[in-house]
Residue frames as a rotation matrix with the C-alpha (Angstrom) as fourth column:
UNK 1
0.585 0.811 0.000 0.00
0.811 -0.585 0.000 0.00
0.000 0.000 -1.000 0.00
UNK 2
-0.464 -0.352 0.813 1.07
0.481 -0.871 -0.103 3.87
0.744 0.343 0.573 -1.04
UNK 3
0.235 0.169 -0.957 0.89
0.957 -0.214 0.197 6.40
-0.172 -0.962 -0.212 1.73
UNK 4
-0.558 -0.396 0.729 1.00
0.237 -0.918 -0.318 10.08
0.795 -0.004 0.606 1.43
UNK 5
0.466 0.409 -0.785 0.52
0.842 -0.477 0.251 12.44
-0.272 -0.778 -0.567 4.68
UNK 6
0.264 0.340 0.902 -0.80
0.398 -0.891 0.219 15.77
0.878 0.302 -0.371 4.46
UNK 7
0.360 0.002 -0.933 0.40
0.933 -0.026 0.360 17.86
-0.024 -1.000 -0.011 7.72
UNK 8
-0.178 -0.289 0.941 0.81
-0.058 -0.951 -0.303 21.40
0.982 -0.109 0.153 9.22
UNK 9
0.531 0.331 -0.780 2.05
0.648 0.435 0.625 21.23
0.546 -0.838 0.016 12.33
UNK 10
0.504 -0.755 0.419 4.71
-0.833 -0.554 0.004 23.26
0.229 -0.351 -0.908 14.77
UNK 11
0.626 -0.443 -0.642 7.80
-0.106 0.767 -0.633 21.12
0.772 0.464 0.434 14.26
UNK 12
-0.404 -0.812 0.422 9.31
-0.505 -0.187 -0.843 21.50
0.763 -0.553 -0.334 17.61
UNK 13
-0.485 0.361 0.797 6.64
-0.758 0.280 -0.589 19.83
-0.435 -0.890 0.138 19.67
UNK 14
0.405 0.863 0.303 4.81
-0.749 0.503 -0.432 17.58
-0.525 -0.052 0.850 17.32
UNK 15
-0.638 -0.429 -0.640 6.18
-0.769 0.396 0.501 14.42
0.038 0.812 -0.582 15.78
UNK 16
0.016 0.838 0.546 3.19
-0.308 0.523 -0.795 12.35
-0.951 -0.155 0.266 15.73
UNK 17
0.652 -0.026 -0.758 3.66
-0.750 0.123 -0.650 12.64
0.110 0.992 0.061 11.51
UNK 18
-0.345 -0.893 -0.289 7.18
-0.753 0.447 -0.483 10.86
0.561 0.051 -0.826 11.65
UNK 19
-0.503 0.203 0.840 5.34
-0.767 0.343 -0.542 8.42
-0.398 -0.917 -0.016 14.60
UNK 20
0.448 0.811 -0.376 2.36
-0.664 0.020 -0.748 7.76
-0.599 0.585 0.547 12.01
UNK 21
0.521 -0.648 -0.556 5.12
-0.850 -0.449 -0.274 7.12
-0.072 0.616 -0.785 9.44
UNK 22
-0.548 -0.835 0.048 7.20
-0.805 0.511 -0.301 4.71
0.227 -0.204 -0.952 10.91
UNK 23
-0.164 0.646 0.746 4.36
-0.465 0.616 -0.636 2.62
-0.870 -0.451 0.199 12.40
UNK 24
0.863 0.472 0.183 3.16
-0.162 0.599 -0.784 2.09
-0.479 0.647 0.593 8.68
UNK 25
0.059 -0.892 -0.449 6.72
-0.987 0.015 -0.159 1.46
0.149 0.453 -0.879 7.28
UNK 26
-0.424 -0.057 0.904 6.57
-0.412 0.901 -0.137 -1.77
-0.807 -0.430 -0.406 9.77
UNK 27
0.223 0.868 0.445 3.23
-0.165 0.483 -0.860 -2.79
-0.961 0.118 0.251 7.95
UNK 28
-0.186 0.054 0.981 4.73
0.559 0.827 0.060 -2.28
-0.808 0.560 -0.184 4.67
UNK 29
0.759 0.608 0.235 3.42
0.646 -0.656 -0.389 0.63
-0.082 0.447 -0.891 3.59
UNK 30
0.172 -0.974 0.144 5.12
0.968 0.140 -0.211 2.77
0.185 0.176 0.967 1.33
UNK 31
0.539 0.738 -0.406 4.78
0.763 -0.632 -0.135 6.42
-0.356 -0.237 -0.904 2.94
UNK 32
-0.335 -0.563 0.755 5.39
0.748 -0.646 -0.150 10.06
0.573 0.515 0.638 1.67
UNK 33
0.118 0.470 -0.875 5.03
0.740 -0.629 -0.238 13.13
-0.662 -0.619 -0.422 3.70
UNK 34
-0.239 -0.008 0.971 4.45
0.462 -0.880 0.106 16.70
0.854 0.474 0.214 2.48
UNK 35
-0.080 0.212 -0.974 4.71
0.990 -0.096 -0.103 18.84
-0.116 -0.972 -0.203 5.84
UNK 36
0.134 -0.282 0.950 4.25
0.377 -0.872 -0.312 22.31
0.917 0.400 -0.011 6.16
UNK 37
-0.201 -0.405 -0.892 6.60
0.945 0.159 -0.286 22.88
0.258 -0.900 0.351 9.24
UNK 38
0.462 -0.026 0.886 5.74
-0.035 -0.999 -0.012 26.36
0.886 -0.025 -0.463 11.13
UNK 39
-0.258 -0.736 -0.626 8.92
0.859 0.122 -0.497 26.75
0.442 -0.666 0.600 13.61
UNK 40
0.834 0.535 -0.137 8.39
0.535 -0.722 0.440 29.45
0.137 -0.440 -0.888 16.75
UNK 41
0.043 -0.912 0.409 9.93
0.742 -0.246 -0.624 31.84
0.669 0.330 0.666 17.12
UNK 42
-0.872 -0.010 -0.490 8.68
0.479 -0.235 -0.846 33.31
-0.107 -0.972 0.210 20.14
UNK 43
-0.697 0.694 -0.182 5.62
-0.709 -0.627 0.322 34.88
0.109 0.353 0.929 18.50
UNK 44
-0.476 0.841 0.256 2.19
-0.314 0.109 -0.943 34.25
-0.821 -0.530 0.212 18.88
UNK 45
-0.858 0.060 -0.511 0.69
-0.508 -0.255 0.823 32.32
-0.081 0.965 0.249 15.72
């Protein structure tokens, strides 16, 4: 099976994607990600 994840997350606290990812790799599955990473920077977003 073909896998693409779709994700916008804040890349310092969340790696659930890369979790997700790795879990189906075991199964077999071949995955792609496409992240759109938003990094803080002390600001409020």
């Amino acid at each position: 099976m073909r896998v693409c994840m779709i994700a916008y997350k804040f890349y310092e606290s969340d790696n659930r994607g890369m979790i997700y990812s790795e879990k189906l790799a075991i199964h077999g599955c071949v995955v792609s990600s496409v992240i759109e990473a938003v990094f803080k920077l002390g600001v409020s977003v």
